[in-house]
OpenMM code with the backbone's topology and positions (N, CA, C; nanometers):
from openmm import Vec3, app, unit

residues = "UNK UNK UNK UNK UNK UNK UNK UNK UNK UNK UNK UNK UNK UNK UNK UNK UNK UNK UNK UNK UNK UNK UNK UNK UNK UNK UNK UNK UNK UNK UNK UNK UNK UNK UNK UNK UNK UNK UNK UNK UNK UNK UNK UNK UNK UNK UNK UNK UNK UNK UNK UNK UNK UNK UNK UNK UNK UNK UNK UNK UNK UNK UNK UNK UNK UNK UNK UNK UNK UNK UNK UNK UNK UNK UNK UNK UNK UNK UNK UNK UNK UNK UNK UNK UNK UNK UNK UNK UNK UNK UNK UNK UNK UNK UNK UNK UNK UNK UNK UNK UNK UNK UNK UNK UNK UNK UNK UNK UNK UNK UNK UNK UNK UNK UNK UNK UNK UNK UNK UNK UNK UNK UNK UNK UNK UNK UNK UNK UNK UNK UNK UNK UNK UNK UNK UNK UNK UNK UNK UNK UNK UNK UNK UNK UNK UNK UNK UNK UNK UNK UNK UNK UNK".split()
positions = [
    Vec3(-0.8611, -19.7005, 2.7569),
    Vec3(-0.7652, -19.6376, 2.6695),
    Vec3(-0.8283, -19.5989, 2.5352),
    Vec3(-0.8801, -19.7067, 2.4774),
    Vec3(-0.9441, -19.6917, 2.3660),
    Vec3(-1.0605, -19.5448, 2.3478),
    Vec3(-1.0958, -19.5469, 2.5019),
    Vec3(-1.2422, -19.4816, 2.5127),
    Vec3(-1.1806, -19.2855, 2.4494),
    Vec3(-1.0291, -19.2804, 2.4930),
    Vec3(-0.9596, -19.1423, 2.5420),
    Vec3(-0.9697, -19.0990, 2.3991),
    Vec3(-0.9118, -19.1944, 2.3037),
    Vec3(-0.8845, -19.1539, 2.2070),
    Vec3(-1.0085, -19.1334, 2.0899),
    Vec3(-1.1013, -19.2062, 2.1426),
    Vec3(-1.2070, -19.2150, 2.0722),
    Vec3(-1.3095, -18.9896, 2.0893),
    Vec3(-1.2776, -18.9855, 2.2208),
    Vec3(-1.3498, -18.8632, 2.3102),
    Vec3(-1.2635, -18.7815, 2.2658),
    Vec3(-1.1051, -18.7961, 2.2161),
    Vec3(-1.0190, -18.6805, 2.1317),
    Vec3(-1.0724, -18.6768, 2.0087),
    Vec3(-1.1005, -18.7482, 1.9415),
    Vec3(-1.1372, -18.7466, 1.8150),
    Vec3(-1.2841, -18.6731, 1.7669),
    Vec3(-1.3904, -18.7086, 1.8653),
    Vec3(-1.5000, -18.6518, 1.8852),
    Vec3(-1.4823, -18.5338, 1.9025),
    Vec3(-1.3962, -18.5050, 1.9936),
    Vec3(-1.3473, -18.3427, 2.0452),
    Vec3(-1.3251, -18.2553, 1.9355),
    Vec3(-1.1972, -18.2825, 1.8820),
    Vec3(-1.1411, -18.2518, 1.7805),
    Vec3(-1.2399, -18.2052, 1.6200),
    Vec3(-1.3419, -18.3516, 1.5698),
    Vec3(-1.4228, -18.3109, 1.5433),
    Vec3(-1.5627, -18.2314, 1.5209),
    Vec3(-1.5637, -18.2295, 1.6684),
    Vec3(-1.6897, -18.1205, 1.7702),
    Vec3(-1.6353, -17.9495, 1.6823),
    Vec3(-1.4557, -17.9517, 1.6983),
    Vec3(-1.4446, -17.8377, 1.7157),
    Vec3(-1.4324, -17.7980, 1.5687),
    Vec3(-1.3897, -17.9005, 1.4658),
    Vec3(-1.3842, -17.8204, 1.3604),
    Vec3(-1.5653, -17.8238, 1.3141),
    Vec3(-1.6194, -17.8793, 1.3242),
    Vec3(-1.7891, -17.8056, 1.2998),
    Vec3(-1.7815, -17.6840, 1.3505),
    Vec3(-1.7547, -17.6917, 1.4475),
    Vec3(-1.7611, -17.5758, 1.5250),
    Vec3(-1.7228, -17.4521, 1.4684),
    Vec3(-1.5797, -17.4628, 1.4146),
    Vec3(-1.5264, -17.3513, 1.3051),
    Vec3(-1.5772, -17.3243, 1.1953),
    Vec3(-1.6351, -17.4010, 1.1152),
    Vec3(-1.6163, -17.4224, 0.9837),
    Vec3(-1.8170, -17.3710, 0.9632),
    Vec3(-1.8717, -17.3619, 1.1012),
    Vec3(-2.0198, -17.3253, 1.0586),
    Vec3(-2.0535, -17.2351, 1.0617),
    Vec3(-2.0070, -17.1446, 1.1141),
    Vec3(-2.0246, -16.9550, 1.0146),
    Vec3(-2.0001, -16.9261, 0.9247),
    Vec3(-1.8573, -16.9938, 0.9016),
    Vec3(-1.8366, -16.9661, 0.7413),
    Vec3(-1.9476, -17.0189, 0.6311),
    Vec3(-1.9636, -17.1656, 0.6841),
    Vec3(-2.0497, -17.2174, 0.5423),
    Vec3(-2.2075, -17.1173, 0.5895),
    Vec3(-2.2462, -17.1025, 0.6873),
    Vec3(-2.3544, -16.9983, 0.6690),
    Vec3(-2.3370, -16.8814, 0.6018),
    Vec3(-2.2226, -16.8517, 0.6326),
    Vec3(-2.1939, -16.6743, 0.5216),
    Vec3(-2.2086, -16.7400, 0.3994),
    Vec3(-2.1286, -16.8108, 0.4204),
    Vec3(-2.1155, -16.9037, 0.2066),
    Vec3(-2.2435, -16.9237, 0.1409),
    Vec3(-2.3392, -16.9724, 0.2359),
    Vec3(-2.5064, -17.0346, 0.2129),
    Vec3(-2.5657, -16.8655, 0.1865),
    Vec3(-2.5927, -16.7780, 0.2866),
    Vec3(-2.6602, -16.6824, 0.3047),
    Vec3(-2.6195, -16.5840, 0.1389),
    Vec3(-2.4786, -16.5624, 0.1165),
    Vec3(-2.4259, -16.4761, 0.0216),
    Vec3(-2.4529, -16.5768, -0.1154),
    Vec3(-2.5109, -16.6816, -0.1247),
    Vec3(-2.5371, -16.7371, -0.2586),
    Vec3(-2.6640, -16.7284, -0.2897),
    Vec3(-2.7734, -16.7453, -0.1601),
    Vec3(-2.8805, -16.6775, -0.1606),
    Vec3(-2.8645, -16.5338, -0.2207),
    Vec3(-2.8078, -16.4335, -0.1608),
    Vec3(-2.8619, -16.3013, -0.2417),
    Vec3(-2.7924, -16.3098, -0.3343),
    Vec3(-2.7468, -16.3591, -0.3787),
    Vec3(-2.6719, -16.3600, -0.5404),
    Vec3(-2.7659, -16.4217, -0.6212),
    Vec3(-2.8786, -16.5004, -0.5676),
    Vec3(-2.9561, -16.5354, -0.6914),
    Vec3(-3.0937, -16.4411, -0.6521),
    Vec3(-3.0871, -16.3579, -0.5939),
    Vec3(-3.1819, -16.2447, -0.6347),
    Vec3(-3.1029, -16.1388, -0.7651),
    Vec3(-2.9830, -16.0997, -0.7502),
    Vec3(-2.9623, -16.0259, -0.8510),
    Vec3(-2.9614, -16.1340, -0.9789),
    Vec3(-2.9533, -16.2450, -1.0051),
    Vec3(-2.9376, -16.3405, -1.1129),
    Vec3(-3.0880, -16.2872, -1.1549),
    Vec3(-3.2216, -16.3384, -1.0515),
    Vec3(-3.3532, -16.2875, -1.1235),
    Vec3(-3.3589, -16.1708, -1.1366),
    Vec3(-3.3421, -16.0827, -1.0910),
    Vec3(-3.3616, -15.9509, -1.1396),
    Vec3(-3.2863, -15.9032, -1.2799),
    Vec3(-3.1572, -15.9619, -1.2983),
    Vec3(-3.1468, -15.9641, -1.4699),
    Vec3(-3.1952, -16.0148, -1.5717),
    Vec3(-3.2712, -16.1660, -1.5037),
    Vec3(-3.3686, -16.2337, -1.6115),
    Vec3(-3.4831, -16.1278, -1.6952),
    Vec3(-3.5332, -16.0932, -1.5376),
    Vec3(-3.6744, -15.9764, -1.5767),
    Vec3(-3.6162, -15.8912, -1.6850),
    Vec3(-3.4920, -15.8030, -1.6366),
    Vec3(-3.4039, -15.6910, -1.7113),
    Vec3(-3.3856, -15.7886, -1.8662),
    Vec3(-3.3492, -15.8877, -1.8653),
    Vec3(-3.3286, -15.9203, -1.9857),
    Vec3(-3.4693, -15.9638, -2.0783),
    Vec3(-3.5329, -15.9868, -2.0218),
    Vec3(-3.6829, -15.9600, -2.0914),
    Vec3(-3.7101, -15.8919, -2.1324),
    Vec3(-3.7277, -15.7744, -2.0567),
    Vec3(-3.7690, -15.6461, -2.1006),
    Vec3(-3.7005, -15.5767, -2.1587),
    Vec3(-3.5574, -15.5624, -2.1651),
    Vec3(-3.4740, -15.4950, -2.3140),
    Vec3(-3.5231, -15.5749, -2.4255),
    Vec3(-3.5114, -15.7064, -2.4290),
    Vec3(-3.5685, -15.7568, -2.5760),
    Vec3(-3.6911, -15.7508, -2.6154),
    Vec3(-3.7905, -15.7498, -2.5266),
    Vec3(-3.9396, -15.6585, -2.5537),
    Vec3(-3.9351, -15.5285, -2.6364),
    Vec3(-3.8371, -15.4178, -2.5189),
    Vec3(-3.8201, -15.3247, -2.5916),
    Vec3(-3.7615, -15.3097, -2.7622),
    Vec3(-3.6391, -15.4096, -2.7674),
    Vec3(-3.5831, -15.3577, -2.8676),
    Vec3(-3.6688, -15.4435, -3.0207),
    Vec3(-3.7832, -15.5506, -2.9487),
    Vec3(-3.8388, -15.5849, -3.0740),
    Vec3(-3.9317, -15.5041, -3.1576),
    Vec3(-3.9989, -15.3912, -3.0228),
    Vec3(-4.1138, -15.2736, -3.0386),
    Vec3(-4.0585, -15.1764, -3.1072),
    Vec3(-3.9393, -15.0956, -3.0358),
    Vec3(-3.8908, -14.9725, -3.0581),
    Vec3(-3.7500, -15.0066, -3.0398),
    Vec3(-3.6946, -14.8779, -3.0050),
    Vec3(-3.5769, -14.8285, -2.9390),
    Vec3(-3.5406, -14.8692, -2.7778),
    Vec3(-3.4339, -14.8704, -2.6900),
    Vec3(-3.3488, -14.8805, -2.5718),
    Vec3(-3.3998, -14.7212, -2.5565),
    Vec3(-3.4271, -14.7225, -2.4250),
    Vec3(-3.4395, -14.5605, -2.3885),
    Vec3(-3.2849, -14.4800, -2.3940),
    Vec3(-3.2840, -14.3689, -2.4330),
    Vec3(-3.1720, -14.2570, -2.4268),
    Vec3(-3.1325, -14.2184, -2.2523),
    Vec3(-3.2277, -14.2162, -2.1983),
    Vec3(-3.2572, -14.1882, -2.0474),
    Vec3(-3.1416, -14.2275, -1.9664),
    Vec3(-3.0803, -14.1504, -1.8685),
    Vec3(-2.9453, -14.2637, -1.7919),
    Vec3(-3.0549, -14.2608, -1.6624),
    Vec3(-3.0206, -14.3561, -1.5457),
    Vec3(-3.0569, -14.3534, -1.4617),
    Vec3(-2.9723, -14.3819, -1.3236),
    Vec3(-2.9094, -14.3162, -1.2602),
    Vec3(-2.8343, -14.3396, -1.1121),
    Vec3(-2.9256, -14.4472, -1.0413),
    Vec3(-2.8316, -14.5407, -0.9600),
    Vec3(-2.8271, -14.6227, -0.8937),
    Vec3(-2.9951, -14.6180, -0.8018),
    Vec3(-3.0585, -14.6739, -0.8417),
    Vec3(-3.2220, -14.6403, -0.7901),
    Vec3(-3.2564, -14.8161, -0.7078),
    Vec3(-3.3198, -14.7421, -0.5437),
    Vec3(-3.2595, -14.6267, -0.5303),
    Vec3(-3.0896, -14.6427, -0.4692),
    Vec3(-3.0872, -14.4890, -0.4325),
    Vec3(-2.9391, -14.5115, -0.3739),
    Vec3(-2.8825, -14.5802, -0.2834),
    Vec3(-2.7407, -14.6512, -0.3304),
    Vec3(-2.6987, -14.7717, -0.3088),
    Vec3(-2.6693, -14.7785, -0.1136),
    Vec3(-2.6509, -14.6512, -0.0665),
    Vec3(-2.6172, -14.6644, 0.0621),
    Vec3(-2.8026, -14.7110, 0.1608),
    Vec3(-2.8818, -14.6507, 0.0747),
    Vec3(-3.0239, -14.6564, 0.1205),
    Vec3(-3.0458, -14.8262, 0.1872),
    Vec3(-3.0430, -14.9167, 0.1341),
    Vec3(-3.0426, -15.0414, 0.1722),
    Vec3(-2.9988, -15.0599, 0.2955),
    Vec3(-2.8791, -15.0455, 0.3224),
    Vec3(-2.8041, -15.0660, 0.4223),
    Vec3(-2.8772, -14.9905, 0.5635),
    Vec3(-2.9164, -14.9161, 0.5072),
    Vec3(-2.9868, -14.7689, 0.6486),
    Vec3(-3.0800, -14.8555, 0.6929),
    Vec3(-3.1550, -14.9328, 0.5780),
    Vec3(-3.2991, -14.9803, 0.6432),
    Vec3(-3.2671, -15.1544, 0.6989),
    Vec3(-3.1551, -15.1630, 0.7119),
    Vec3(-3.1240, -15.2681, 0.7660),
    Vec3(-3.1101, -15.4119, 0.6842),
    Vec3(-3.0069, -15.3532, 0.5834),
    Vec3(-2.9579, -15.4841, 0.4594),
    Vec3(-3.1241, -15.4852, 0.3459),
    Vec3(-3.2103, -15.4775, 0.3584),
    Vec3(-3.3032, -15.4697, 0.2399),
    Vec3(-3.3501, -15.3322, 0.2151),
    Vec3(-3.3816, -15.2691, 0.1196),
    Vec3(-3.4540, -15.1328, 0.1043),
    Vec3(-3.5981, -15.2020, 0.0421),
    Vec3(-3.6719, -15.0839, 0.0930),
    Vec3(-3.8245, -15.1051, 0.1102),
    Vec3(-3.8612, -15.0596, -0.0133),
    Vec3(-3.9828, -15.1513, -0.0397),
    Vec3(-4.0497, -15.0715, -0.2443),
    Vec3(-4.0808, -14.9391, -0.2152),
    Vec3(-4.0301, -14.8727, -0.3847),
    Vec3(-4.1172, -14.7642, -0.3153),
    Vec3(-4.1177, -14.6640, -0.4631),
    Vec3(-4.2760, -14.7401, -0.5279),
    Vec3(-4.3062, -14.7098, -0.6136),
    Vec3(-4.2694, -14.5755, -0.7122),
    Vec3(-4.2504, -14.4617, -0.6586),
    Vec3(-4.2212, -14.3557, -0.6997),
    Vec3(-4.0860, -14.3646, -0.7703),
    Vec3(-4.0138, -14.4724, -0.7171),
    Vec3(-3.8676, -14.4256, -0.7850),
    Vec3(-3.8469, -14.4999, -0.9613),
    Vec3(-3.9752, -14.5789, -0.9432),
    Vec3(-3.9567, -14.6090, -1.0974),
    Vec3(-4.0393, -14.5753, -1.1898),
    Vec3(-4.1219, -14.4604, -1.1898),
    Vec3(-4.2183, -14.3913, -1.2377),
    Vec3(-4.1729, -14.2603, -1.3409),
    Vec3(-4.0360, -14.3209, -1.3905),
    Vec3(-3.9419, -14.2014, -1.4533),
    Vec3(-3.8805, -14.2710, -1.5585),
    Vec3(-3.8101, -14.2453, -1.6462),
    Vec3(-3.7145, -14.2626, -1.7731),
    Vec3(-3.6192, -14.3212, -1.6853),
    Vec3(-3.5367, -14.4576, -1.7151),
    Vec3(-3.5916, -14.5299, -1.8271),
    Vec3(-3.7000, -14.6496, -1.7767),
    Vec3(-3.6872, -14.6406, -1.6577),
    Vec3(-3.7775, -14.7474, -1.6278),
    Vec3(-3.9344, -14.7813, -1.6667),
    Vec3(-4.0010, -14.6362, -1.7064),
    Vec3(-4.1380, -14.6656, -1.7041),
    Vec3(-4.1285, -14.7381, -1.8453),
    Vec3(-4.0360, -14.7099, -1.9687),
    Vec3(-3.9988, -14.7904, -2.1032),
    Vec3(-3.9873, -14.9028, -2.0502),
    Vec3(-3.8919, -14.9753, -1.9728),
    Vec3(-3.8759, -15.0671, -1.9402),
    Vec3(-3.9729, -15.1722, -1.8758),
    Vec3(-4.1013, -15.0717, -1.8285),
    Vec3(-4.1892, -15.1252, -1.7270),
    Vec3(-4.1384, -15.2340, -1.6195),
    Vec3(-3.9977, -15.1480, -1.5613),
    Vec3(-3.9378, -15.2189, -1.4486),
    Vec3(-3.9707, -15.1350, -1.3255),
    Vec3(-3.9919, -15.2367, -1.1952),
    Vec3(-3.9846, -15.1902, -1.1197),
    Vec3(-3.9309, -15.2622, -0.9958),
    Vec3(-3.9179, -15.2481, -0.8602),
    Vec3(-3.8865, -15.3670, -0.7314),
    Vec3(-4.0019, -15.3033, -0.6443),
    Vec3(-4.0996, -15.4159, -0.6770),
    Vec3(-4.2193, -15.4121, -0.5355),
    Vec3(-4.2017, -15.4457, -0.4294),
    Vec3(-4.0588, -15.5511, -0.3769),
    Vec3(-4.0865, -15.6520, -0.2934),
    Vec3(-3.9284, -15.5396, -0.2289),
    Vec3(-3.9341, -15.6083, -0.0818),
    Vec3(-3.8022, -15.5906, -0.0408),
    Vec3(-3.6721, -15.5966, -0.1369),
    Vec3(-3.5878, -15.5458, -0.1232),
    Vec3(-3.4179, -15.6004, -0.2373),
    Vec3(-3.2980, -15.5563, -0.1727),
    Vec3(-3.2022, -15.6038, -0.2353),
    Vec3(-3.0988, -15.5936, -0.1511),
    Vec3(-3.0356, -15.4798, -0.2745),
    Vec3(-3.0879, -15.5210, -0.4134),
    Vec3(-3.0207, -15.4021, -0.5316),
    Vec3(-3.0065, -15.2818, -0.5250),
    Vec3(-2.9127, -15.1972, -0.5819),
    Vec3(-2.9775, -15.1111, -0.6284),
    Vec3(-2.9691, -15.1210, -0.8160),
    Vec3(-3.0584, -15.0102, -0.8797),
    Vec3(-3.0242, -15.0958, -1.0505),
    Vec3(-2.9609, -14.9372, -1.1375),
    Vec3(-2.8923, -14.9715, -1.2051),
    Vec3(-2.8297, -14.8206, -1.2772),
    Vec3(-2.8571, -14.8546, -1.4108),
    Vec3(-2.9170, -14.7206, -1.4994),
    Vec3(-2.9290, -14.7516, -1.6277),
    Vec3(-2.8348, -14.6740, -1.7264),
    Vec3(-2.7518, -14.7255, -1.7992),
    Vec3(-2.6313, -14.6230, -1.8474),
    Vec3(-2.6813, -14.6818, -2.0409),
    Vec3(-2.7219, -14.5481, -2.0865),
    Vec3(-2.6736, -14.5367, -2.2293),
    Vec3(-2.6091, -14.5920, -2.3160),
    Vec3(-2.5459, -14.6670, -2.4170),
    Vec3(-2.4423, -14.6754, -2.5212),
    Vec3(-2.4595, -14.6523, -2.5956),
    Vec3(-2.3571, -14.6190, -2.6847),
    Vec3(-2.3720, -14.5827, -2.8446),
    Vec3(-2.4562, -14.7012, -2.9293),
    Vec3(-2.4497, -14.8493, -2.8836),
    Vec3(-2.5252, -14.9724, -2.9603),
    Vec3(-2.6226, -15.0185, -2.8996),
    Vec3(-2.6503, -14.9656, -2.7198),
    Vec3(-2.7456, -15.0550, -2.6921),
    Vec3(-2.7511, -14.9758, -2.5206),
    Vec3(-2.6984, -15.0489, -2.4271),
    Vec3(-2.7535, -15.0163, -2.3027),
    Vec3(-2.6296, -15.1031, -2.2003),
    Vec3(-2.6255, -15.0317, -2.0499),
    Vec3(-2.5693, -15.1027, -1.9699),
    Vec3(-2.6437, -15.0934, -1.8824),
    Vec3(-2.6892, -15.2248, -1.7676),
    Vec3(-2.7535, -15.1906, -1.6487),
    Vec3(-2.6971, -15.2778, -1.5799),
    Vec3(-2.6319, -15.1974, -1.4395),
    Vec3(-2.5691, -15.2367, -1.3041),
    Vec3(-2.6859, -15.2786, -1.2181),
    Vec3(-2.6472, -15.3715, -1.1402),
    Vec3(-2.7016, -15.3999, -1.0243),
    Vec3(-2.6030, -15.3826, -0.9385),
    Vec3(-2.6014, -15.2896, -0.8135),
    Vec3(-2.4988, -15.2880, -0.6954),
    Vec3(-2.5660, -15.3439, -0.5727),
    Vec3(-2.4829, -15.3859, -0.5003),
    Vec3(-2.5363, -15.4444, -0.3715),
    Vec3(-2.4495, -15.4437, -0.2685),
    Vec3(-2.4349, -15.3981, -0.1704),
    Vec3(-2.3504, -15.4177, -0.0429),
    Vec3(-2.4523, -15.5364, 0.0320),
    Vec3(-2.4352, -15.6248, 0.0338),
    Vec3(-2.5629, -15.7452, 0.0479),
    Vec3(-2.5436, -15.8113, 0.2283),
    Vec3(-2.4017, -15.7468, 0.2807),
    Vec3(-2.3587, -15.7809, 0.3888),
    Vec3(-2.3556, -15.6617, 0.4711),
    Vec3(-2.3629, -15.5484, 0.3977),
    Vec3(-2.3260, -15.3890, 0.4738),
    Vec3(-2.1840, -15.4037, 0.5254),
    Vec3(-2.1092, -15.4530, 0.4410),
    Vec3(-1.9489, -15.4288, 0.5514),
    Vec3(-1.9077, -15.3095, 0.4106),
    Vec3(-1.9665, -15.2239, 0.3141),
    Vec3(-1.9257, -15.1155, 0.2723),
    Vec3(-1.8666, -15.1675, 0.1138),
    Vec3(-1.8256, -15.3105, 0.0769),
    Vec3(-1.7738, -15.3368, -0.0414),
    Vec3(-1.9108, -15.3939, -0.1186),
    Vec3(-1.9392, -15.3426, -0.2211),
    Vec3(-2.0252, -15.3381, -0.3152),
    Vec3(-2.0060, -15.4708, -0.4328),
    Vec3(-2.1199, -15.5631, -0.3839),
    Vec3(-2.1088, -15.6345, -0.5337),
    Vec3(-2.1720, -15.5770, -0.6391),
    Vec3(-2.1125, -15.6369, -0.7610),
    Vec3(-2.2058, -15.5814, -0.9103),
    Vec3(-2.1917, -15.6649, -1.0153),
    Vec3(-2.3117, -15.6515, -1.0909),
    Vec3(-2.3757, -15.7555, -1.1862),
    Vec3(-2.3692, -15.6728, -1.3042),
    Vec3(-2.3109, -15.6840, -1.4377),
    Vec3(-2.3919, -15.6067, -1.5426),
    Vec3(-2.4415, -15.6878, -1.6331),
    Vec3(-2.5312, -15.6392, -1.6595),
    Vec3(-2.5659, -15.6237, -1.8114),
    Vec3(-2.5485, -15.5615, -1.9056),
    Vec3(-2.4933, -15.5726, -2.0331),
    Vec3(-2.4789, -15.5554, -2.1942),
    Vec3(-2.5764, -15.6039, -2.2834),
    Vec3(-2.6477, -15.4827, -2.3028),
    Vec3(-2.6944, -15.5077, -2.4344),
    Vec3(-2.6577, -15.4764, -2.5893),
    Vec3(-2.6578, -15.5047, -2.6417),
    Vec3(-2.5536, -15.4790, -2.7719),
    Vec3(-2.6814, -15.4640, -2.8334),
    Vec3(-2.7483, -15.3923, -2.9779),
    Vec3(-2.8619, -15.3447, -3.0639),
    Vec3(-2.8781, -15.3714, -3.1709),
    Vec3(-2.8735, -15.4590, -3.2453),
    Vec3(-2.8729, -15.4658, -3.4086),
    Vec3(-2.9775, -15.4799, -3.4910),
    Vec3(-2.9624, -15.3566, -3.5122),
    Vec3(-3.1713, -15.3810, -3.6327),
    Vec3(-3.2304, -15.3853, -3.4878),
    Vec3(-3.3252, -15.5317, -3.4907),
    Vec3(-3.4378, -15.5589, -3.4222),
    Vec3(-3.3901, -15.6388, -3.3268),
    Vec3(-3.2823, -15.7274, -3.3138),
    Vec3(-3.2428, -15.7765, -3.2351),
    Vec3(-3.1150, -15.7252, -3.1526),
    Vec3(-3.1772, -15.8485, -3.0103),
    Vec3(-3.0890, -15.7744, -2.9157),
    Vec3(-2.9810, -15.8888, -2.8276),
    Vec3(-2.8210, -15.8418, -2.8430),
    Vec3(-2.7670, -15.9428, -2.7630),
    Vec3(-2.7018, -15.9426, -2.6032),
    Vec3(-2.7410, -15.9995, -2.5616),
    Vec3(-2.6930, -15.9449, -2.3983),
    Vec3(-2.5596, -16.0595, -2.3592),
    Vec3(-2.4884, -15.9832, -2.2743),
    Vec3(-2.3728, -16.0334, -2.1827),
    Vec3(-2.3890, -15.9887, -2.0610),
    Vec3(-2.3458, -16.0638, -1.9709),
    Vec3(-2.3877, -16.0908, -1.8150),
    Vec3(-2.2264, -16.0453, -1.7538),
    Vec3(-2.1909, -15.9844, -1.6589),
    Vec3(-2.0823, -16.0398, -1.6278),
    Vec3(-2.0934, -15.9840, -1.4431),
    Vec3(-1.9812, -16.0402, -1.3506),
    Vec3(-2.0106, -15.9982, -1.2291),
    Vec3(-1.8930, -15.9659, -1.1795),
    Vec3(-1.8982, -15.8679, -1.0697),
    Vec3(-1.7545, -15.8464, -0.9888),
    Vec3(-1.7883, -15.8205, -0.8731),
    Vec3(-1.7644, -15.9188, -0.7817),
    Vec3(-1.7426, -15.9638, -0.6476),
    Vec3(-1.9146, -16.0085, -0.6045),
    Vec3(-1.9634, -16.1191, -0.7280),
    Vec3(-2.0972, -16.1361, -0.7076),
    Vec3(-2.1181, -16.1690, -0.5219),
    Vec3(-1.9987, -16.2358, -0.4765),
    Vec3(-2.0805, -16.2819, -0.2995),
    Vec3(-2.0056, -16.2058, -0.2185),
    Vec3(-1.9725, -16.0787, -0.2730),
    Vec3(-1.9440, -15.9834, -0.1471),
    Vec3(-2.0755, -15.8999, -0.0698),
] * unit.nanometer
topology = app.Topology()
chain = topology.addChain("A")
for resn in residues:
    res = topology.addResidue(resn, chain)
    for name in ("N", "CA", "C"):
        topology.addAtom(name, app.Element.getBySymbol(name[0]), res)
């Protein structure tokens, strides 16, 4: 008798592992690429305050580099590919992505300083996460804000 209830319980527990382990892999996998866009703003935030201790924030805008559907084509990572950062504002920035990424990075203008997006469809189901950055400009110094919307989509 004892044994029945013991083999339900096992059961029972068999099955919620059972449920509950795709999800925590999506959960695991989507926190992973969320801390690639986390480093890739570190770098970004380096290098605006480089810039703004030297000179100026470039004037330059830059679209989503490269383009945000591109990733997805090549099968969830897009491949380096030197040429696309060999232009305003990035060569100021001396940014680039050598390695595989799941990003893409946008450079937008402000009247005080700079915005740069990171987009990512990081799953390819078509909904786009995004990361920004704010830089704000004063004199010589520079202050940044981080913020995210739908960082583990």
């Amino acid at each position: 008798m004892w044994w029945r209830r013991i083999r339900y319980v096992l059961t029972l527990l068999s099955l919620c592992a059972i449920a509950t382990c795709p999800s925590a892999h999506r959960s695991c996998r989507a926190k992973v690429r969320a801390r690639e866009a986390a480093e890739l703003l570190d770098v970004l935030s380096a290098e605006l305050r480089r810039v703004v201790a030297s000179s100026s924030l470039p004037t330059h805008a830059a679209a989503p580099t490269p383009p945000v559907t591109r990733c997805c084509e090549q099968g969830g990572r897009c491949a380096p590919d030197a040429t696309l950062w060999q232009v305003e504002p990035w060569r100021t920035l001396r940014f680039s992505l050598d390695e595989p990424h799941r990003y893409s990075v946008e450079y937008v203008p402000t009247p005080n300083g700079a915005l740069i997006r990171l987009l990512g469809d990081v799953d390819c189901d078509g909904v786009l996460s995004r990361y920004e950055l704010r830089a704000t400009v004063a004199g010589t110094s520079v202050t940044l804000e981080r913020s995210a919307v739908l960082p583990l989509e």
